[in-house]
C-alpha positions in Angstrom: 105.8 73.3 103.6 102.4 73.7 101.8 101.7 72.7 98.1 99.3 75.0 96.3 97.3 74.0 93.4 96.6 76.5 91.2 93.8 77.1 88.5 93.3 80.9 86.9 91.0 82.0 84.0 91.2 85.8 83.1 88.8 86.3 80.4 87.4 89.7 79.1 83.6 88.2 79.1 80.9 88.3 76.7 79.6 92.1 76.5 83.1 93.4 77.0 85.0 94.5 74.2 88.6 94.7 75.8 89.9 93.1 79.3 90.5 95.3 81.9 91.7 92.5 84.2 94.8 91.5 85.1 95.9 88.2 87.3 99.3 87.8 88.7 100.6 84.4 90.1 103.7 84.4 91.4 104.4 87.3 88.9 102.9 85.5 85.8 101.1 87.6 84.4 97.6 86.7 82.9 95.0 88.4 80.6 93.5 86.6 78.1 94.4 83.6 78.8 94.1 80.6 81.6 97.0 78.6 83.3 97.4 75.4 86.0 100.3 74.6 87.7 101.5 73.2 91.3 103.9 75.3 93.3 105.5 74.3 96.7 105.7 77.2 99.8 107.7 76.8 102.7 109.1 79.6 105.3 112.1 80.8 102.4 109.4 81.2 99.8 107.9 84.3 98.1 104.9 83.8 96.2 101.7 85.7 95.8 98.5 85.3 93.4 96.5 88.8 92.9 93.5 89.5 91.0 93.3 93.5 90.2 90.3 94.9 87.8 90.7 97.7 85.5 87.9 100.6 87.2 84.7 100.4 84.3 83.9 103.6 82.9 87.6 105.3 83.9 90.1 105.9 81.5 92.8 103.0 80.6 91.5 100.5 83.2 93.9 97.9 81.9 97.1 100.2 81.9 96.4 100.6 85.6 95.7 96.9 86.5 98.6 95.6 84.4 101.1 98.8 86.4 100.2 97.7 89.6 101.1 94.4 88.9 103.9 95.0 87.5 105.1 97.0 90.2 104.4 94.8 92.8 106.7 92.1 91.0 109.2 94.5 91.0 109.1 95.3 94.3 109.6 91.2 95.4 112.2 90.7 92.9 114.2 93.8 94.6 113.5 92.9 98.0 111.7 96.2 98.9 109.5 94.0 101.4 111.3 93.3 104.4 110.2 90.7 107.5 110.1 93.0 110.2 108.0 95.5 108.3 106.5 93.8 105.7 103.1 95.1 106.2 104.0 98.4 106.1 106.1 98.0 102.9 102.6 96.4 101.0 100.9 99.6 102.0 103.5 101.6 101.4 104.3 100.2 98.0 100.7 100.3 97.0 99.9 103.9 97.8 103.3 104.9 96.1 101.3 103.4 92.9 98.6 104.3 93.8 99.9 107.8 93.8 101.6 107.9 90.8 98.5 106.4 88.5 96.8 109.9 90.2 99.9 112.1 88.9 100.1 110.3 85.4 95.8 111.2 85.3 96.5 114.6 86.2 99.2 115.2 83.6 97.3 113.8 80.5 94.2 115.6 81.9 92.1 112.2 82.2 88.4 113.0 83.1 87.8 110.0 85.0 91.3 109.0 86.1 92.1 105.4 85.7 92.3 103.1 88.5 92.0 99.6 89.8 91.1 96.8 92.8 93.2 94.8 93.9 92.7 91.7 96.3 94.7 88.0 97.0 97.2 86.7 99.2 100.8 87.4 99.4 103.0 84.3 101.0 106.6 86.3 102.4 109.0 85.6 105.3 106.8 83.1 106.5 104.0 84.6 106.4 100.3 84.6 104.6 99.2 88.0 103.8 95.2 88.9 102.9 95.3 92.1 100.8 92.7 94.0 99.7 91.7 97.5 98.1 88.4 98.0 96.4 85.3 95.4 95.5 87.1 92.4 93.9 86.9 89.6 96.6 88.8 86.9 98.3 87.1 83.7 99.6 88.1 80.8 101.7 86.4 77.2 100.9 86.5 74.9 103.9 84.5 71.7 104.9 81.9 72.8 102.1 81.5 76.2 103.5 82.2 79.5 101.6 83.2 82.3 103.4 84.2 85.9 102.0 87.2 87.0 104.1 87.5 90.4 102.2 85.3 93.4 102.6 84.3 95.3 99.6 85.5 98.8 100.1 81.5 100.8 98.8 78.8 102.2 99.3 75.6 102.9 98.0 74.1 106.3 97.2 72.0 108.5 100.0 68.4 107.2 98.6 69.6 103.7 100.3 67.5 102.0 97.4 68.9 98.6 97.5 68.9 98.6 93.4 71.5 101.5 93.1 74.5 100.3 92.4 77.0 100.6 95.2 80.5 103.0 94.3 84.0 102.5 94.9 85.2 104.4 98.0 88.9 102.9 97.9 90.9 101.7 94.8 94.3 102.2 93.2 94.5 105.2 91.4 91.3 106.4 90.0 91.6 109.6 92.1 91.2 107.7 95.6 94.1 107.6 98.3 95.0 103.9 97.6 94.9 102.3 101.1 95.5 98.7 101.1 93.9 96.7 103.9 96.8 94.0 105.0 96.0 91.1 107.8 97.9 88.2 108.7 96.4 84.9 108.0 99.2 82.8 108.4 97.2 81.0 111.2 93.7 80.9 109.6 94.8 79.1 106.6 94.9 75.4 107.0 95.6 72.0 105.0 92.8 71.2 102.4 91.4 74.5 102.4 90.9 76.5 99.3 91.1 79.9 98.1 88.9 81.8 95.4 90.2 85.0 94.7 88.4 86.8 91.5 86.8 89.9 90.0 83.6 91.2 90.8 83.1 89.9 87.2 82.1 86.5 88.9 80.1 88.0 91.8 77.9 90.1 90.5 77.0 87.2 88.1 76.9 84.1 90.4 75.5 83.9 93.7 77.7 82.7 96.8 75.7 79.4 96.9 76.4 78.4 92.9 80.0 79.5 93.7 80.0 76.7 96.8 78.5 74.1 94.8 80.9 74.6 91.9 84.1 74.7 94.7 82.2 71.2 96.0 82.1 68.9 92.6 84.1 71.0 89.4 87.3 69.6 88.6 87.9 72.3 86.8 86.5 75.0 89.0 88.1 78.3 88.1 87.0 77.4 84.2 83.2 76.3 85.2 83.0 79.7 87.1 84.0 81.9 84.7 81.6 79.9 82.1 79.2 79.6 84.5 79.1 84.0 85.2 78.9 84.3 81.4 76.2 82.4 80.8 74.6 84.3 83.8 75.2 87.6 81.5 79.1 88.2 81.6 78.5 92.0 81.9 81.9 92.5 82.8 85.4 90.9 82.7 85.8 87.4 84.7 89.3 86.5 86.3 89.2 83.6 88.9 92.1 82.1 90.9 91.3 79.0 92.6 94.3 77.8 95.1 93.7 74.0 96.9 95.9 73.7 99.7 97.6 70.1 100.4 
């Protein structure tokens, strides 16, 4: 049995004029809006908190952040994940979405279809499940230390100049194949560690040693995040999840 403590801001962000981020946790859904609540996880228990960003500069980023989400909810509430193939059914699920946004694109003849990240863990069958598609991020906070255990799926354009801004080579929808990356970190998660799980809303805006400090001291560190990347700039949309583990 582990007792999560859970903080999330999803906010749209200073410069943005709509929110193209969508939180999930536990199947709340959040946009808009913050929340803080305990919740209790023991080998019976489904639970899951996902952070999935509405692609900038593709059509109806928010429709395809809130869709996935909502799918995925489904799917846990209809028991479509099973124990003995439980990884298999996240990718599988995903990609069926992931598929469909592409269909629905094609259909209303979107230029630039739209599309999303997604990135968190998924608790199921006893297990604690990483997952991650695109360039939102999942950290783990232990002993001071900050450590990103997701890879952002980009890369940068073929002059290699180090100011380009990298693109999206996997995502959910948005024309791309959907893949989700899925490891088991049932045994690299331990007592007192915590979990930071956000947009790259935050990281583009705050370095990973302002992110660690914050984690250290904030009592309210999902809030002081999402203030602190808008007072960097808040170019984008800011949704943190941070989950203490007792």
């Amino acid at each position: 049995m582990i007792t999560l403590t859970i903080e999330a801001v999803c906010q749209k962000g200073p410069k943005r004029d709509n929110n193209e981020d969508m939180v999930s946790l536990g199947g709340i859904l959040l946009r808009d809006a913050d929340m803080s609540f305990p919740v209790e996880i023991d080998e019976s228990s489904q639970f899951y908190l996902l952070v999935a960003d509405g692609m900038g500069g593709h059509e109806q980023g928010e429709r395809a952040s809130q869709g996935l989400l909502e799918h995925l909810d489904e799917c846990f509430k209809e028991n479509r994940f099973h124990a003995d193939t439980l990884e298999d059914d996240l990718r599988f699920q995903v990609k069926a979405f992931s598929d469909r946004l592409n269909q629905e694109a094609r259909e209303e003849g979107q230029v630039r279809p739209m599309g999303c990240t997604l990135t968190g863990m998924v608790w199921s069958h006893g297990k604690a499940l990483l997952i991650n598609a695109g360039d939102s991020r999942t950290y783990r906070f232990r002993d001071g230390i900050l450590r990103r255990i997701t890879q952002d799926d980009t890369a940068r354009g073929i002059t290699g100049d180090p100011n380009e801004s990298p693109y999206l080579l996997n995502c959910i929808g948005g024309g791309a194949n959907g893949d989700l990356m899925v490891v088991d970190f049932t045994e690299r998660l331990f007592v007192h560690d915590t979990l930071l799980i956000c947009s790259d809303g935050l990281t583009e805006m705050v370095p990973d040693e302002t992110i660690e400090a914050i984690l250290s001291s904030s009592e309210h560190p999902a809030q002081e995040l999402h203030d602190t990347a808008c007072a960097h700039g808040g170019i984008d949309n800011v949704s943190v999840i941070v989950a203490k583990i007792y």
